[in-house]
N, CA, C and O atoms as CSV, one atom per row, in Angstrom:
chain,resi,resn,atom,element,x,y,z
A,1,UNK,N,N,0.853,-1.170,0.000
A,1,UNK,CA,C,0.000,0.000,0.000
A,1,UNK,C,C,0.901,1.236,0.000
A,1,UNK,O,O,1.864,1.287,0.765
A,2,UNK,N,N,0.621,2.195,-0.810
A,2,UNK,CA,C,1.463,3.500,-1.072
A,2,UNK,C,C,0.271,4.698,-0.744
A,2,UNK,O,O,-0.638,4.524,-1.554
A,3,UNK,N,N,0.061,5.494,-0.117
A,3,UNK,CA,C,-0.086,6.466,0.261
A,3,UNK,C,C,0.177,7.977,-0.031
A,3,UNK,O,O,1.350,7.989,0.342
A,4,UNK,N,N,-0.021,9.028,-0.355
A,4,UNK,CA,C,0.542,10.017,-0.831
A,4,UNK,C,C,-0.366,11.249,0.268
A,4,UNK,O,O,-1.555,11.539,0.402
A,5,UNK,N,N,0.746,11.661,0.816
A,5,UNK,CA,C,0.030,12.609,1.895
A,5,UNK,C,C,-0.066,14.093,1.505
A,5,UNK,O,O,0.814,14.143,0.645
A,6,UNK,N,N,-0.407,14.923,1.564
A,6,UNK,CA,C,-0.117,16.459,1.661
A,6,UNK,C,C,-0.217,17.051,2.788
A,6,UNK,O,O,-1.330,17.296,3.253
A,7,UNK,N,N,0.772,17.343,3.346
A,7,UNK,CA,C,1.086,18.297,4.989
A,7,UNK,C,C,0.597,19.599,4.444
A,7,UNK,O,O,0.948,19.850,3.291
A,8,UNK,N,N,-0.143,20.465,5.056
A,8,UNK,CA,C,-0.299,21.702,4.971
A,8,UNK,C,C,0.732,22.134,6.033
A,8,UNK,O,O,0.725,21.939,7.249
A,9,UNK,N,N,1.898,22.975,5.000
A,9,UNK,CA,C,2.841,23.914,5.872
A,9,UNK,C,C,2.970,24.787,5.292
A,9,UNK,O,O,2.910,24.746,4.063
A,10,UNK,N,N,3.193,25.879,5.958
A,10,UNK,CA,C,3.276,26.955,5.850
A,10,UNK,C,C,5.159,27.321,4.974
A,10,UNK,O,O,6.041,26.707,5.575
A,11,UNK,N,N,5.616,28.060,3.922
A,11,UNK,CA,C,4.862,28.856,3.367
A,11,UNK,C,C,3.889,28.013,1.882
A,11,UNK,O,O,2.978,28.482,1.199
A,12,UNK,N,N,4.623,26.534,1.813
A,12,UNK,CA,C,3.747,25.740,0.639
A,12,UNK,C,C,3.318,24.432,1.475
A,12,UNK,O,O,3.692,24.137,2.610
A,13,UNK,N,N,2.437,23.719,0.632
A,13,UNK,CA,C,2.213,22.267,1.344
A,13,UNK,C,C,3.717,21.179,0.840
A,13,UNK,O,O,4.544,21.374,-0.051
A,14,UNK,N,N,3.607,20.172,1.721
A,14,UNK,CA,C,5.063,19.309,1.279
A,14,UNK,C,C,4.267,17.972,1.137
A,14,UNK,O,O,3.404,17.860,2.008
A,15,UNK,N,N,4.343,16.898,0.230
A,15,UNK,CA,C,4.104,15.878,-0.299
A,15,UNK,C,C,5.024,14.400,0.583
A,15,UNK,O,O,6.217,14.159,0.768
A,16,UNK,N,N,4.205,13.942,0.812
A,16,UNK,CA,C,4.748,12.972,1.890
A,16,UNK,C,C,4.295,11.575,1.484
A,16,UNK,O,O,3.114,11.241,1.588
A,17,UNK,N,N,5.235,10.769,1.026
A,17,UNK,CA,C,4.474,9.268,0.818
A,17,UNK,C,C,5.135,8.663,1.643
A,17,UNK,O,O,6.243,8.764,2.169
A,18,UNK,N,N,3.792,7.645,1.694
A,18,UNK,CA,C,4.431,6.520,2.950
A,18,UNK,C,C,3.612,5.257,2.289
A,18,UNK,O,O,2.441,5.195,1.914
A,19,UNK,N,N,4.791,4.146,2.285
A,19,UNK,CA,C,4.447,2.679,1.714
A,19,UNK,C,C,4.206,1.780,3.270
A,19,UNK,O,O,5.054,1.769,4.162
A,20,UNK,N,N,3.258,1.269,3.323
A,20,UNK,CA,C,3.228,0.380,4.025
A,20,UNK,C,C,3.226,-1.212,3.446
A,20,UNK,O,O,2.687,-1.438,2.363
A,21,UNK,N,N,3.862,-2.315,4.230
A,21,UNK,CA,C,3.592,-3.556,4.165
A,21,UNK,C,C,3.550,-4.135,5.508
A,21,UNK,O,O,4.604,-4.155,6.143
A,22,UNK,N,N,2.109,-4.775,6.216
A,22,UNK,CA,C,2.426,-5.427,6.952
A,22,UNK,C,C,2.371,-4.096,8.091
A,22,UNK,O,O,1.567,-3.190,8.312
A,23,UNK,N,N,3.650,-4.509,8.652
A,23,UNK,CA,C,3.801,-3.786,10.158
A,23,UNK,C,C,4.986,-2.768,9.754
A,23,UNK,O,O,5.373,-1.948,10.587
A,24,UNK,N,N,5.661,-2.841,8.228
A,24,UNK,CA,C,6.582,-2.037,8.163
A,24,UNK,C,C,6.571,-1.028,7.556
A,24,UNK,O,O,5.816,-1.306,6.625
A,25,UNK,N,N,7.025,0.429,7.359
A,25,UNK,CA,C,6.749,1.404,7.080
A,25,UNK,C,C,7.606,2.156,6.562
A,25,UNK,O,O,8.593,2.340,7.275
A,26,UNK,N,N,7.602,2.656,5.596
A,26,UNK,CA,C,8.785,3.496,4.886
A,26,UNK,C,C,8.018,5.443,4.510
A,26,UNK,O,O,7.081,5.626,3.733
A,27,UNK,N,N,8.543,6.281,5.081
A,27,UNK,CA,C,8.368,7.376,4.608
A,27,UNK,C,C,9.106,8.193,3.918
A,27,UNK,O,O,10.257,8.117,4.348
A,28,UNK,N,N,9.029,8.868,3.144
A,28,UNK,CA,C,9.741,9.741,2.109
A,28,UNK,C,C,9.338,10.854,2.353
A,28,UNK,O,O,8.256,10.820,2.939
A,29,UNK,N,N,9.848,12.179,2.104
A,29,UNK,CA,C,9.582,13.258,1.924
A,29,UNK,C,C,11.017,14.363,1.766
A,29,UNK,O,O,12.029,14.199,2.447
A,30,UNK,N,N,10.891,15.264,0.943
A,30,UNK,CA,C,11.968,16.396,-0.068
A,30,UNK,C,C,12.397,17.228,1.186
A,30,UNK,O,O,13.534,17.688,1.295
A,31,UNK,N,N,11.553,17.370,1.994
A,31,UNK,CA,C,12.067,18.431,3.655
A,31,UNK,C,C,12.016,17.573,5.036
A,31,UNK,O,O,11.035,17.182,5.669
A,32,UNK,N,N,13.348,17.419,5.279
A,32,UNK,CA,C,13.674,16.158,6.304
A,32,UNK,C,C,13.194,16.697,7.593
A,32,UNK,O,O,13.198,15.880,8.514
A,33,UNK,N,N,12.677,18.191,7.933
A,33,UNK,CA,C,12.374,18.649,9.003
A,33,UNK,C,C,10.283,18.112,8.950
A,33,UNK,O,O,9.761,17.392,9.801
A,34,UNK,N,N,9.603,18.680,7.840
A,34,UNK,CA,C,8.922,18.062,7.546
A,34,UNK,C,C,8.568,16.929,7.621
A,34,UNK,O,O,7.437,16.687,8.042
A,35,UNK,N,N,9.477,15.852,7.215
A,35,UNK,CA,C,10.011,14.213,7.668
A,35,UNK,C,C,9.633,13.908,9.217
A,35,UNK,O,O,8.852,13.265,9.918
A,36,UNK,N,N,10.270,14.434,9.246
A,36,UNK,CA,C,11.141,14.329,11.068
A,36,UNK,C,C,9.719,14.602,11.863
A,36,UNK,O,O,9.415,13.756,12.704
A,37,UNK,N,N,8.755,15.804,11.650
A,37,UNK,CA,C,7.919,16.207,12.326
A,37,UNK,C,C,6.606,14.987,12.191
A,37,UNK,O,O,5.854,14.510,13.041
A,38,UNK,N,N,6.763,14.735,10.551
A,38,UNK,CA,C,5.626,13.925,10.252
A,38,UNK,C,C,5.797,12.036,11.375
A,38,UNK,O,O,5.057,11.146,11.795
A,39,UNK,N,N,6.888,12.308,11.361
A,39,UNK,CA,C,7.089,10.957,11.864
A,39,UNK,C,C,7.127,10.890,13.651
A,39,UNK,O,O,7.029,9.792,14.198
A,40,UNK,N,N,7.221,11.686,14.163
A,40,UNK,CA,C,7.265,12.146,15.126
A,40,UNK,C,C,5.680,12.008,15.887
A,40,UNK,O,O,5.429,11.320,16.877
A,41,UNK,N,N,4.780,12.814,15.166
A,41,UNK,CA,C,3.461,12.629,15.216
A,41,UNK,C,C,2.955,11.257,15.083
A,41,UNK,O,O,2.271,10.769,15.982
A,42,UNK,N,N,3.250,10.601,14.013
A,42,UNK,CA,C,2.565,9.162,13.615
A,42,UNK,C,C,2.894,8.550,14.957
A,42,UNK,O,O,1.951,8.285,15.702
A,43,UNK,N,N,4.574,8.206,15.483
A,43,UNK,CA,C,5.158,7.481,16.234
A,43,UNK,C,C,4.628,8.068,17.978
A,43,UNK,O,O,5.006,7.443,18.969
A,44,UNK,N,N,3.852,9.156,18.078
A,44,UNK,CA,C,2.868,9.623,19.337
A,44,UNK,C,C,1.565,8.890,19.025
A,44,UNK,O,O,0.942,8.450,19.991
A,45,UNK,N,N,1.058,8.698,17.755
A,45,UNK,CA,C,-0.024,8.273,17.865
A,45,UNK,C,C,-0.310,6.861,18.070
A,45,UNK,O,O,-1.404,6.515,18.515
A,46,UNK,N,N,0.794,5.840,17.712
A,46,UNK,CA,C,0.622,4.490,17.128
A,46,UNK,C,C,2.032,4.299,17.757
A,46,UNK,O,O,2.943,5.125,17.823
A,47,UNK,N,N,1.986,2.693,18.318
A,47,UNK,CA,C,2.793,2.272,18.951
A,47,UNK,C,C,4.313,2.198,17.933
A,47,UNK,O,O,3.728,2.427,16.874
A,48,UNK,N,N,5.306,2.098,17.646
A,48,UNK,CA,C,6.169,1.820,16.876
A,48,UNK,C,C,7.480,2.467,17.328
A,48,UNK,O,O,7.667,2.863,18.479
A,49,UNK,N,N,8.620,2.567,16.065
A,49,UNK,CA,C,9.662,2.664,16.696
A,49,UNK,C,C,10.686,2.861,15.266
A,49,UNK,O,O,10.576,2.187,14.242
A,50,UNK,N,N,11.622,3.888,15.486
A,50,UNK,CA,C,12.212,4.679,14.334
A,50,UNK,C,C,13.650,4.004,14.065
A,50,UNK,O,O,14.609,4.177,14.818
A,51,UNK,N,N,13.675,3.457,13.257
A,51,UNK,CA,C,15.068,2.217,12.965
A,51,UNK,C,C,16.440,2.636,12.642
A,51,UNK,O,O,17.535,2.138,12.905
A,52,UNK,N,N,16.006,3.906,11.866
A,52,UNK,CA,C,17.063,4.944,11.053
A,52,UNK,C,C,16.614,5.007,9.990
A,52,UNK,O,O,15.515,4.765,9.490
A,53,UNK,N,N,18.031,5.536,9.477
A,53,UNK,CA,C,18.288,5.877,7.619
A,53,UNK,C,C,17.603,4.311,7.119
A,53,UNK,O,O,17.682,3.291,7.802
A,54,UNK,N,N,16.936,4.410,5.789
A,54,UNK,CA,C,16.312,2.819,5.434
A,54,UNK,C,C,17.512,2.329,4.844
A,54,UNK,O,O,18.182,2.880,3.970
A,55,UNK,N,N,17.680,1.432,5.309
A,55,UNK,CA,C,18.828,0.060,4.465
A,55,UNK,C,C,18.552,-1.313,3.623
A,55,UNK,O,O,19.088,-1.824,2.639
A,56,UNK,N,N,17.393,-1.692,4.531
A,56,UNK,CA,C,16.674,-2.810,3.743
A,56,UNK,C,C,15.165,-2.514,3.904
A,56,UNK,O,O,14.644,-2.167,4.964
A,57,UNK,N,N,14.517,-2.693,2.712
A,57,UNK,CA,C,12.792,-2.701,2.770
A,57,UNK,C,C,12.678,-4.037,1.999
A,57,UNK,O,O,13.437,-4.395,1.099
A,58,UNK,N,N,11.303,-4.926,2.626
A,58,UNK,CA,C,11.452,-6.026,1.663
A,58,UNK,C,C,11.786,-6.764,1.184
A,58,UNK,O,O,11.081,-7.607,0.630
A,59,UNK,N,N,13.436,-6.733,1.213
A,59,UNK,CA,C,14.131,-7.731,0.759
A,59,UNK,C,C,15.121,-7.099,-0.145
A,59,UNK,O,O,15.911,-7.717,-0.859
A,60,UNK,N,N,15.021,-5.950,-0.059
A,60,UNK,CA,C,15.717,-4.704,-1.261
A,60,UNK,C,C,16.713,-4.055,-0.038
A,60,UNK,O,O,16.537,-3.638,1.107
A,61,UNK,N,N,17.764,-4.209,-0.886
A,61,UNK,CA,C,18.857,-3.460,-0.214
A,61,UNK,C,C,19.004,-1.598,-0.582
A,61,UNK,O,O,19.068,-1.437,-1.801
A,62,UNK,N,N,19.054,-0.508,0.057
A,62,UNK,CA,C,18.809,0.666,-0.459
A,62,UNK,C,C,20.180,1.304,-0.063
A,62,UNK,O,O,20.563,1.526,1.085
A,63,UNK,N,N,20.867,1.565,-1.264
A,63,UNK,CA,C,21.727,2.676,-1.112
A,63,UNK,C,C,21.648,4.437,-1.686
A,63,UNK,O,O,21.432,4.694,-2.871
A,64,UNK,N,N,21.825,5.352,-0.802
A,64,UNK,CA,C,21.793,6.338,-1.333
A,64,UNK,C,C,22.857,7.508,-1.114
A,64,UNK,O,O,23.570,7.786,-0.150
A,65,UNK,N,N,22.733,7.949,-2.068
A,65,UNK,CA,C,24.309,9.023,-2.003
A,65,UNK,C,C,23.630,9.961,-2.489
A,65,UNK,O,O,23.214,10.195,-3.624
A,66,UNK,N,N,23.489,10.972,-0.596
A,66,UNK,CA,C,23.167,12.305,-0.892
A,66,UNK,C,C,23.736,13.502,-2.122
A,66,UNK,O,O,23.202,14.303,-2.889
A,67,UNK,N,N,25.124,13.073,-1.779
A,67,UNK,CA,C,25.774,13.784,-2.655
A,67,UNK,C,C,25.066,13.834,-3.904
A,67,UNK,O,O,24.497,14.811,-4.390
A,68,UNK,N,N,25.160,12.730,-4.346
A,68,UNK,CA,C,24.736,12.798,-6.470
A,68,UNK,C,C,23.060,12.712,-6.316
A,68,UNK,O,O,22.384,12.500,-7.323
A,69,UNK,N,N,22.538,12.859,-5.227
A,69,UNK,CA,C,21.112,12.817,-4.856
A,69,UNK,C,C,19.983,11.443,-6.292
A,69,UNK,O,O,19.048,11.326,-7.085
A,70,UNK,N,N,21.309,10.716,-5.513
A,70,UNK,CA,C,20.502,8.990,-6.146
A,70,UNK,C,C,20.188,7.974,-4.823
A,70,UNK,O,O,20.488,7.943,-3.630
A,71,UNK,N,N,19.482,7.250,-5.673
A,71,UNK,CA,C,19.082,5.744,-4.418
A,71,UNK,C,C,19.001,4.448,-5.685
A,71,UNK,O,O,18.448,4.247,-6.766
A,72,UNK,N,N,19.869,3.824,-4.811
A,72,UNK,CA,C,19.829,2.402,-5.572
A,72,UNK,C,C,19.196,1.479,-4.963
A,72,UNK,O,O,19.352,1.433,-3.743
A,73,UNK,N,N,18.332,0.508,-5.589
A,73,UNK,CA,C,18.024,-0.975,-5.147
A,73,UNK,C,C,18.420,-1.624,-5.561
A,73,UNK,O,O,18.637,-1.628,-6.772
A,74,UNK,N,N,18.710,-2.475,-4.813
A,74,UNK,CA,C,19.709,-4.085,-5.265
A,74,UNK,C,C,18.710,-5.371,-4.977
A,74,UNK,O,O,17.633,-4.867,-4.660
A,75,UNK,N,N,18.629,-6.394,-4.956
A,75,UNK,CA,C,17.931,-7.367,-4.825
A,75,UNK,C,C,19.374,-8.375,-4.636
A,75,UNK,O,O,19.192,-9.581,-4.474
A,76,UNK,N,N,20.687,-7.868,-4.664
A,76,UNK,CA,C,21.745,-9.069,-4.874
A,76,UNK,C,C,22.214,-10.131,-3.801
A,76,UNK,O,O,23.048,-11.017,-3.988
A,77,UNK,N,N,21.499,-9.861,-2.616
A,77,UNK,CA,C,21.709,-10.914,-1.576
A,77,UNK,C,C,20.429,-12.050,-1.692
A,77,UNK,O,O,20.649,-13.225,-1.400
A,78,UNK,N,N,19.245,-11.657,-2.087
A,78,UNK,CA,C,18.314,-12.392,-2.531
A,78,UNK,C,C,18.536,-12.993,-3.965
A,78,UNK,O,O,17.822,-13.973,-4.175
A,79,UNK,N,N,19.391,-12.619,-5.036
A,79,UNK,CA,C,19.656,-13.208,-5.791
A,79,UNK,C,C,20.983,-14.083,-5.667
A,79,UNK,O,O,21.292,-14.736,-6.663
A,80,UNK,N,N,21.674,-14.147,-4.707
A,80,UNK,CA,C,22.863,-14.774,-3.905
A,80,UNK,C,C,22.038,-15.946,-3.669
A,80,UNK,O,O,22.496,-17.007,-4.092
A,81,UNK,N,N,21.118,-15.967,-3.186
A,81,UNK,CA,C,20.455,-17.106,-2.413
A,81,UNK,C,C,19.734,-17.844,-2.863
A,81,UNK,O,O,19.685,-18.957,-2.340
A,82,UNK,N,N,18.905,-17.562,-3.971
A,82,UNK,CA,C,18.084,-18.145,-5.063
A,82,UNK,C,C,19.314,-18.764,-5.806
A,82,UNK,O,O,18.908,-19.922,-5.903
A,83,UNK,N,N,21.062,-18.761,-6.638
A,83,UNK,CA,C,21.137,-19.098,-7.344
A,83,UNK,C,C,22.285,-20.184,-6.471
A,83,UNK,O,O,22.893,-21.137,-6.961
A,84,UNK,N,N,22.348,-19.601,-4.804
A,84,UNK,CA,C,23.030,-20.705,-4.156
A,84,UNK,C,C,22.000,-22.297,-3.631
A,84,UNK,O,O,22.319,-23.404,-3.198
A,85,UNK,N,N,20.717,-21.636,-3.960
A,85,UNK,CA,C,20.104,-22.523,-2.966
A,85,UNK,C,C,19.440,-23.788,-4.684
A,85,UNK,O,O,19.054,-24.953,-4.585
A,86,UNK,N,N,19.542,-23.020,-5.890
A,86,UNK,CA,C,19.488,-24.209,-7.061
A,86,UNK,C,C,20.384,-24.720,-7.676
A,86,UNK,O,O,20.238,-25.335,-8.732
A,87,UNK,N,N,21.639,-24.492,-6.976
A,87,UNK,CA,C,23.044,-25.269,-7.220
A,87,UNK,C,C,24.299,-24.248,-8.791
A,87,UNK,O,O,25.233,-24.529,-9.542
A,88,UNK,N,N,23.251,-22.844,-8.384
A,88,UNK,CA,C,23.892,-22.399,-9.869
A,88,UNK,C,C,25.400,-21.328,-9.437
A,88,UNK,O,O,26.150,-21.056,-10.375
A,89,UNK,N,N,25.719,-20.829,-8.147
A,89,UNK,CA,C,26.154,-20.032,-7.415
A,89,UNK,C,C,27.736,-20.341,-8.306
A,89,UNK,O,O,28.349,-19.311,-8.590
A,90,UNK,N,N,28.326,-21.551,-8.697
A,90,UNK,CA,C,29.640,-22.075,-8.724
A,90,UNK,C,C,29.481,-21.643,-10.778
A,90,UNK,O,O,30.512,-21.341,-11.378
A,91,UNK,N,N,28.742,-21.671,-11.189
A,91,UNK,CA,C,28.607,-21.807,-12.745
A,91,UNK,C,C,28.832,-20.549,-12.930
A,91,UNK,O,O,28.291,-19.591,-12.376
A,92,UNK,N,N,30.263,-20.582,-14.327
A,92,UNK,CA,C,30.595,-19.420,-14.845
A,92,UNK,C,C,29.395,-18.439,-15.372
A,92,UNK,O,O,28.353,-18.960,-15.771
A,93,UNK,N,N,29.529,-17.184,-15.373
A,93,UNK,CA,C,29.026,-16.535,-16.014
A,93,UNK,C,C,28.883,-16.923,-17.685
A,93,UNK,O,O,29.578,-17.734,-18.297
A,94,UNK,N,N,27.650,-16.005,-18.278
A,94,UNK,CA,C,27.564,-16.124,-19.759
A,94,UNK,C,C,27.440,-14.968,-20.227
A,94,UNK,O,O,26.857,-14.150,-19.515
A,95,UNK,N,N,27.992,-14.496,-21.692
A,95,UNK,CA,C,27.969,-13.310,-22.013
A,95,UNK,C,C,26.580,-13.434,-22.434
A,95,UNK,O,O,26.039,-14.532,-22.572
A,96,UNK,N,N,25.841,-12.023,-22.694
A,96,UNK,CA,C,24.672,-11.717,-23.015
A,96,UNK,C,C,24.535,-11.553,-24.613
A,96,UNK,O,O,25.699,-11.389,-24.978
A,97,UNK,N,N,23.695,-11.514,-25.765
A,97,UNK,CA,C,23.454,-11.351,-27.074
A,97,UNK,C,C,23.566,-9.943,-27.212
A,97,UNK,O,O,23.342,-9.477,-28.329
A,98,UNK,N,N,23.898,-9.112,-26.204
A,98,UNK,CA,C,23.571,-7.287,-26.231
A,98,UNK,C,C,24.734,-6.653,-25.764
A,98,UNK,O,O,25.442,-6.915,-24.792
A,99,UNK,N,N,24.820,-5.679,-26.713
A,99,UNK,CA,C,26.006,-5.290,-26.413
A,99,UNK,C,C,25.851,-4.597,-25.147
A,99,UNK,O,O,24.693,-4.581,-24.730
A,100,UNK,N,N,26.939,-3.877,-24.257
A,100,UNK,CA,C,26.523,-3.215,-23.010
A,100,UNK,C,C,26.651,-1.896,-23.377
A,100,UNK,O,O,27.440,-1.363,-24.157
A,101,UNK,N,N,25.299,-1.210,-22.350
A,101,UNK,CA,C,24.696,-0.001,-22.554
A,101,UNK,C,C,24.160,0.197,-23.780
A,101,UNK,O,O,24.747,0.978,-24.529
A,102,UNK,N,N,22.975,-0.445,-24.221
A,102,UNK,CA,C,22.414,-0.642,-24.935
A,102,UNK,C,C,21.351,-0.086,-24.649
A,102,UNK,O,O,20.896,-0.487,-23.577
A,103,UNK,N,N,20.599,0.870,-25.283
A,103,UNK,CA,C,19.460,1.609,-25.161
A,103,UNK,C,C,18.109,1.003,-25.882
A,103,UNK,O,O,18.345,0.885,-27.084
A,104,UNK,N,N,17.064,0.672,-25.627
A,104,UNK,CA,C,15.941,-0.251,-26.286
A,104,UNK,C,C,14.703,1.072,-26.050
A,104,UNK,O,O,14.389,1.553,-24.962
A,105,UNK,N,N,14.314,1.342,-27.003
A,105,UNK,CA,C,13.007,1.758,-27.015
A,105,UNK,C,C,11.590,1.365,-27.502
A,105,UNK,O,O,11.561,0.428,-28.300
A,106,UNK,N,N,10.645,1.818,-27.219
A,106,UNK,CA,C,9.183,0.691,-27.923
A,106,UNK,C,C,9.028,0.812,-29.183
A,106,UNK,O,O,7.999,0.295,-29.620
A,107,UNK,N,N,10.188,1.687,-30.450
A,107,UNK,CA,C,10.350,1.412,-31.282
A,107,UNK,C,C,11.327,0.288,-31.865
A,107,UNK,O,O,11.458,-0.029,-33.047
A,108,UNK,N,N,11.851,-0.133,-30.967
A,108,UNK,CA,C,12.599,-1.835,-31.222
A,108,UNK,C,C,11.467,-2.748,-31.072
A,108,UNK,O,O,11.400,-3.499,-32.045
A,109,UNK,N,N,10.679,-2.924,-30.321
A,109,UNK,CA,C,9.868,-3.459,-30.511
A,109,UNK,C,C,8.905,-3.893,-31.669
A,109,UNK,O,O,8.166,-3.086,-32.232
A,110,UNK,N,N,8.974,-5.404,-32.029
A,110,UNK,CA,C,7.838,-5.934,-33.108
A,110,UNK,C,C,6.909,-5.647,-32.888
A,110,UNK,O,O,6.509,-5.952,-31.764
A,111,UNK,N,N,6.046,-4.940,-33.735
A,111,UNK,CA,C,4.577,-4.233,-33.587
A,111,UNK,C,C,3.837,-5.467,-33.669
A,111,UNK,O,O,2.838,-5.873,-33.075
A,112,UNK,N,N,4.572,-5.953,-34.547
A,112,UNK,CA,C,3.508,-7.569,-34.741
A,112,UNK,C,C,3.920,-8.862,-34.048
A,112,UNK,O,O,4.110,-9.879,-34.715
A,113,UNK,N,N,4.065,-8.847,-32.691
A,113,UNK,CA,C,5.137,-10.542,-32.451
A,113,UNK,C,C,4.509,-11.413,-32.287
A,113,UNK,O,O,3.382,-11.212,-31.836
A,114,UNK,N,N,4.873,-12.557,-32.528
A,114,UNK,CA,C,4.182,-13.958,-33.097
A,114,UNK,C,C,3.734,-14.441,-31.765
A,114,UNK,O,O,4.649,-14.449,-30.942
A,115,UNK,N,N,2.421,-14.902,-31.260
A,115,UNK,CA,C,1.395,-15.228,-30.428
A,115,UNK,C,C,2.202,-16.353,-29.329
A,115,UNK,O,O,1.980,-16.519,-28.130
A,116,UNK,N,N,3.287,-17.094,-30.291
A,116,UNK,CA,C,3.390,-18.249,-29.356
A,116,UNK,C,C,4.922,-18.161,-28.917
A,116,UNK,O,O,5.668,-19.089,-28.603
A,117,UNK,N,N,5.182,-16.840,-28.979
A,117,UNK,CA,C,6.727,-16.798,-28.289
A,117,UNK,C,C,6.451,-16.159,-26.894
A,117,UNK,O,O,7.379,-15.974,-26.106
């Protein structure tokens, strides 16, 4: 469940989403004081408890570097485990048919592709 809040603050409103799954909770928002306040409130109202900076949601590993103001997800410890746990973990790699950094748009795409591929 994803959520999309609007805080009325003063001098604009600030946009606040919050994903829930379960019992766990992830909030976002562009003004960390905003953040901070919104979470502050929830965590007076409802029993819970503030973990930190997010590192794992889900099963997704999250890195982010304020600096270049990116966030990465990884899935690579869950894919560690899926290819250790079907015996594939030890098997060389294979090169791919594509060259790398290869750009695909929905004009590569067959307008017409055959039903049974």
């Amino acid at each position: 469940l994803i959520c999309t809040l609007i805080m009325s603050t003063s001098p604009r409103p600030h946009r606040i989403l919050l994903g829930a799954h379960i019992d766990d909770f992830v909030i976002a928002c562009a003004n960390r004081p905003v953040l901070d306040a919104f979470r502050t409130r929830l965590l007076e109202a409802f029993e819970g408890t503030y973990e930190g900076p997010l590192a794992h949601y889900l099963g997704c590993e999250i890195a982010r570097d304020t600096i270049a103001g990116t966030t990465t997800l990884s899935q690579k410890h869950y894919a560690k485990e899926i290819l250790r746990s079907y015996g594939f973990w030890d098997i060389p790699p294979r090169n791919t048919p594509m060259k790398p950094n290869t750009r695909l748009s929905k004009d590569d795409c067959d307008p017409n592709p055959k039903p049974d591929f």
